[in-house]
C-alpha positions in Angstrom: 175.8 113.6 144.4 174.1 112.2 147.4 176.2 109.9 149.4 174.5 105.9 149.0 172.6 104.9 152.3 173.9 101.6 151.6 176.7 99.4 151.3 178.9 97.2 149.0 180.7 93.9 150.1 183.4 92.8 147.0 184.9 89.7 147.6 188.0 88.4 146.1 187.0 85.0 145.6 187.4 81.4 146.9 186.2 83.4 150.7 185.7 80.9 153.4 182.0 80.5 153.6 182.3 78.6 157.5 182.8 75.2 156.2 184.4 73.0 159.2 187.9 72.3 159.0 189.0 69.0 157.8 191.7 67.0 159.3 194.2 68.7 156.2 193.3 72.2 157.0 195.0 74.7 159.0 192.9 74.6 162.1 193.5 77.7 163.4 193.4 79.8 160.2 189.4 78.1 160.0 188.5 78.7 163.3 189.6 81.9 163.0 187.8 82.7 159.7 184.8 81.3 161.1 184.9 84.3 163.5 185.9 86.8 161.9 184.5 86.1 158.3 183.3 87.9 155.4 179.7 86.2 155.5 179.9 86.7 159.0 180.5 90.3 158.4 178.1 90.6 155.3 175.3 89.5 158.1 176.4 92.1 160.6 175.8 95.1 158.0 172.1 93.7 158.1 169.8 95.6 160.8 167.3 93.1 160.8 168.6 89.5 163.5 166.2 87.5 160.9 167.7 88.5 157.2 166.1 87.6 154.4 169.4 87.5 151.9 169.0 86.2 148.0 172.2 84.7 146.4 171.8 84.9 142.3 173.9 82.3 141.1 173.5 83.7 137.2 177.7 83.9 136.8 178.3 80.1 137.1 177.7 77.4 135.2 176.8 74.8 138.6 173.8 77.4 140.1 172.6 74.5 141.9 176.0 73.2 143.6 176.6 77.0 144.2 173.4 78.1 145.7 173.4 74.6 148.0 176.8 76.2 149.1 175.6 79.4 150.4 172.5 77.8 151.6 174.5 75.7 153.8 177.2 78.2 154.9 174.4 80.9 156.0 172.7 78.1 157.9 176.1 77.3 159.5 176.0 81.1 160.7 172.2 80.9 162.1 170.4 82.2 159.3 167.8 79.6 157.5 165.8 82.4 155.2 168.2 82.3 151.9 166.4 82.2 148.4 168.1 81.9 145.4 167.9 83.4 142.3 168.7 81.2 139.1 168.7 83.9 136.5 169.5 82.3 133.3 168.4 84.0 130.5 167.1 88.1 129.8 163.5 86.8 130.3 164.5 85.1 133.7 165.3 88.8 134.7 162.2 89.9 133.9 159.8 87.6 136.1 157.8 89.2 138.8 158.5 87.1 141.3 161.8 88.0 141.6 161.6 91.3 141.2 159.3 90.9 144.0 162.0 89.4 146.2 164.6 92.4 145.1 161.8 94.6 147.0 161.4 92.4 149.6 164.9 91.2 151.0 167.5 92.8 153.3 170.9 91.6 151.7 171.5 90.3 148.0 174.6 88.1 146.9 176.5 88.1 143.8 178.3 84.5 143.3 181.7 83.9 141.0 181.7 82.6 137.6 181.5 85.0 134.8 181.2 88.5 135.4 179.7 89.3 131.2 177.1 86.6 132.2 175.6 89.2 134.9 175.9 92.1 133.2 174.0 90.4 130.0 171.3 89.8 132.7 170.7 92.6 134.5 171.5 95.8 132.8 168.9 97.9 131.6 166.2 95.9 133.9 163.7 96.8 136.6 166.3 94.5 139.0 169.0 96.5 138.4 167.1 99.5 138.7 165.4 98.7 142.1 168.9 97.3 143.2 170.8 100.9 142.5 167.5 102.4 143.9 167.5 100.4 147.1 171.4 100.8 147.6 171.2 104.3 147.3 168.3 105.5 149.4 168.0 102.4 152.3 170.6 100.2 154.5 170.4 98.0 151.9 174.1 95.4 151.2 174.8 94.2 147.8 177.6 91.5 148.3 179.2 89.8 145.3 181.9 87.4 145.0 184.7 87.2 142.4 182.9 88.1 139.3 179.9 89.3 141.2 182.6 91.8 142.9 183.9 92.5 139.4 180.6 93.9 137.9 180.2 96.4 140.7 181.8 99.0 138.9 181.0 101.2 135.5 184.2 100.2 134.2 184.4 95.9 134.2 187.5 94.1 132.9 185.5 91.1 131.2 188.4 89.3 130.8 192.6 89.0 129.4 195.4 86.6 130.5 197.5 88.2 132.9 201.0 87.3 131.8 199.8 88.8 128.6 198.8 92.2 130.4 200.9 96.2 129.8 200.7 94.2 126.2 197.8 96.6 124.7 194.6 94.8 124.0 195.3 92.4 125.9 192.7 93.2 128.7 189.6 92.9 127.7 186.9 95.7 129.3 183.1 96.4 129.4 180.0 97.8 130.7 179.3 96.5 134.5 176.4 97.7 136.7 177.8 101.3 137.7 177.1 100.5 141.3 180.3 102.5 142.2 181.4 105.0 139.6 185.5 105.8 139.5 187.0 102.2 140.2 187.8 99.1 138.4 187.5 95.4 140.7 189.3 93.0 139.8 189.8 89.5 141.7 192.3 86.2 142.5 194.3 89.1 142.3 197.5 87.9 144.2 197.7 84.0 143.7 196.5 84.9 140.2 199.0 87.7 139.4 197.0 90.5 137.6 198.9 93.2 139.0 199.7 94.4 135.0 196.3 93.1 134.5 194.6 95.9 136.4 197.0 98.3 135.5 196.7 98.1 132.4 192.8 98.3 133.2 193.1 101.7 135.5 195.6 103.1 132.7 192.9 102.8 129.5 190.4 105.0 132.0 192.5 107.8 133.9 191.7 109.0 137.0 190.5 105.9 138.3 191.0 103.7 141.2 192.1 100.0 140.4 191.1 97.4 143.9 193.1 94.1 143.3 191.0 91.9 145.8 192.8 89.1 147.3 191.2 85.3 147.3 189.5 84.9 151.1 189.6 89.1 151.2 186.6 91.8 150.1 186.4 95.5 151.0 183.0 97.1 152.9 182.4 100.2 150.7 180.6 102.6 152.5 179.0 106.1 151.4 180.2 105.3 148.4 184.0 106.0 148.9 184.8 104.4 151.9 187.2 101.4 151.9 187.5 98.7 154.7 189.4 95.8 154.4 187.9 92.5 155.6 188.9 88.9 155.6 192.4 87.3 155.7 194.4 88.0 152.8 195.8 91.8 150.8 193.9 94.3 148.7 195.8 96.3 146.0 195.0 99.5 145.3 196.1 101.5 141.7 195.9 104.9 141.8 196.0 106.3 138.4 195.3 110.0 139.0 198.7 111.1 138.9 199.9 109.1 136.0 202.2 111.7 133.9 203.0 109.8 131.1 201.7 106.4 129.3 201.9 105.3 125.6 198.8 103.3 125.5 197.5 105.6 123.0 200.1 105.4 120.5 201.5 101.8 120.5 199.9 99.0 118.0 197.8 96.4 119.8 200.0 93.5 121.3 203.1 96.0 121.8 204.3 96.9 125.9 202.5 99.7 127.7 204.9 102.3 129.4 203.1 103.8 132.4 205.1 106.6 134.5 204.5 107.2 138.2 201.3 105.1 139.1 200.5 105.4 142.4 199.4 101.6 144.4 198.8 100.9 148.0 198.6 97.2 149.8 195.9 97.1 152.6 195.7 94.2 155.0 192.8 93.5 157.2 191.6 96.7 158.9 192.7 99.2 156.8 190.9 101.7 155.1 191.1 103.8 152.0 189.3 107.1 151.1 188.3 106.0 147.3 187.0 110.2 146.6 190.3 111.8 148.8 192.6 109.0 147.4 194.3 108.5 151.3 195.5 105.0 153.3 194.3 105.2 156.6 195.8 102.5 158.8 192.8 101.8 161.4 189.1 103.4 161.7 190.1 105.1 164.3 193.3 106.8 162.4 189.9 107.6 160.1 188.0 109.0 162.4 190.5 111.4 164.0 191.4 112.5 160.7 187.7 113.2 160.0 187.6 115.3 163.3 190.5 117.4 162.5 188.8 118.3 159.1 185.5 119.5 160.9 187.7 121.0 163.1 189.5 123.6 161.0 
């Protein structure tokens, strides 16, 4: 399959959008952020120095507070042309003018809230179709945050309590927009502990490739498999291609999930993964020289 021309932002949640620090905040880990941030970076993808970006809001329940929030933090970071998009209902989907502005803009963002919400939205719609269309065959970013990350994938974990996870059934999974095929997202993953939560997600679809996104954290997919980590927190990575042995297909709903040599990796910011060669790569220059040697032999 044709590598995608464009690229995928997934952010853990709770990301710095820019906001000043206030007199209780750790100055330094603001400023900082401010630099080096994941908005920041989501407008440096963009070609175009005057970025028309859309933010749909249809995953939480306060689109207005939400949408004034990204307004606001993209204005902090120079950029006044943000529209949003409050798609409530199927029909909402449906309305030319936003399918309009799909065609039109350079950069669409995904808010947090309720990942089922956008997925009730959008699938089987023109949107979606142009989106995938656009993302495939232009430099065209698709950035979402928290559940807006989650739904990237074919495979979505809609929801399941994490201290309750590797008990079967507990997570619960669906249909998301099959932006990126082979991977599951999920999000909050470290202050939230769903490390058994994703597990138990990457275990119930084999040869998959779990991304645990930390809060303040998102990865820069690029050609589809590429990894980057951006943002100041961890990424988790569950490899379950080499699992040899797990009972999730015998045990009863409710009773523990054995699971025998899953594979994880922790990436901090700068490091990449290979999603498609399944390989940690500590810098994108380690990355490139590895590329070399392979063209190379």
């Amino acid at each position: 399959m044709e590598k995608p021309k464009g690229k995928l932002i997934a952010v853990g949640g709770n990301e710095d959008k820019g906001s000043y620090p206030n007199p209780k905040s750790k100055r330094k880990y603001y400023l900082d952020f401010f630099e080096l941030g994941i908005l920041k970076r989501f407008l440096k993808e963009i070609p175009d120095k005057n970025p028309h970006i859309e933010v749909v809001t249809t995953a939480s329940m306060i689109p207005e507070e939400v949408g004034e929030r990204y307004t606001s933090a993209f204005g902090i970071l120079g950029v006044e042309n943000v529209q949003l998009m409050h798609i409530r209902t199927e029909e909402d989907a449906l309305k030319p003018e936003y399918i309009r502005r799909v065609r039109a803009c350079d950069g669409i963002m995904f808010s947090g809230g309720d990942q089922a919400r956008i997925t009730r939205m959008f699938l089987h719609t023109e949107l979606l179709d142009i989106l995938k269309h656009r993302y495939q065959h232009e430099n065209f970013i698709i950035a979402g945050t928290s559940a807006g990350a989650m739904a990237m994938s074919r495979e979505m974990i809609k929801g399941g309590s994490a201290p309750e996870s590797l008990l079967r059934g507990a997570v619960k999974l669906g249909r998301g927009l099959n932006l990126i095929e082979g991977v599951i997202i999920d999000t909050h993953f470290v202050t939230r502990g769903r490390f058994g939560r994703l597990m138990e997600a990457v275990v119930t679809h084999p040869k998959t490739i779990g991304i645990g996104l930390g809060e303040d954290t998102g990865v820069l997919i690029t050609e589809g498999h590429k990894i980057e980590t951006i943002g100041s927190n961890l990424v988790v990575i569950v490899d379950g291609h080499e699992v040899k042995y797990t009972n999730i297909d015998e045990v009863e709903p409710g009773r523990p999930v054995a699971i025998n040599h899953m594979l994880m990796h922790v990436l901090a910011k700068g490091n990449l993964f290979d999603i498609n060669a399944r390989v940690f790569y500590k810098s994108k220059e380690d990355y490139q020289h590895s590329q070399l040697q392979e063209l190379n032999r």
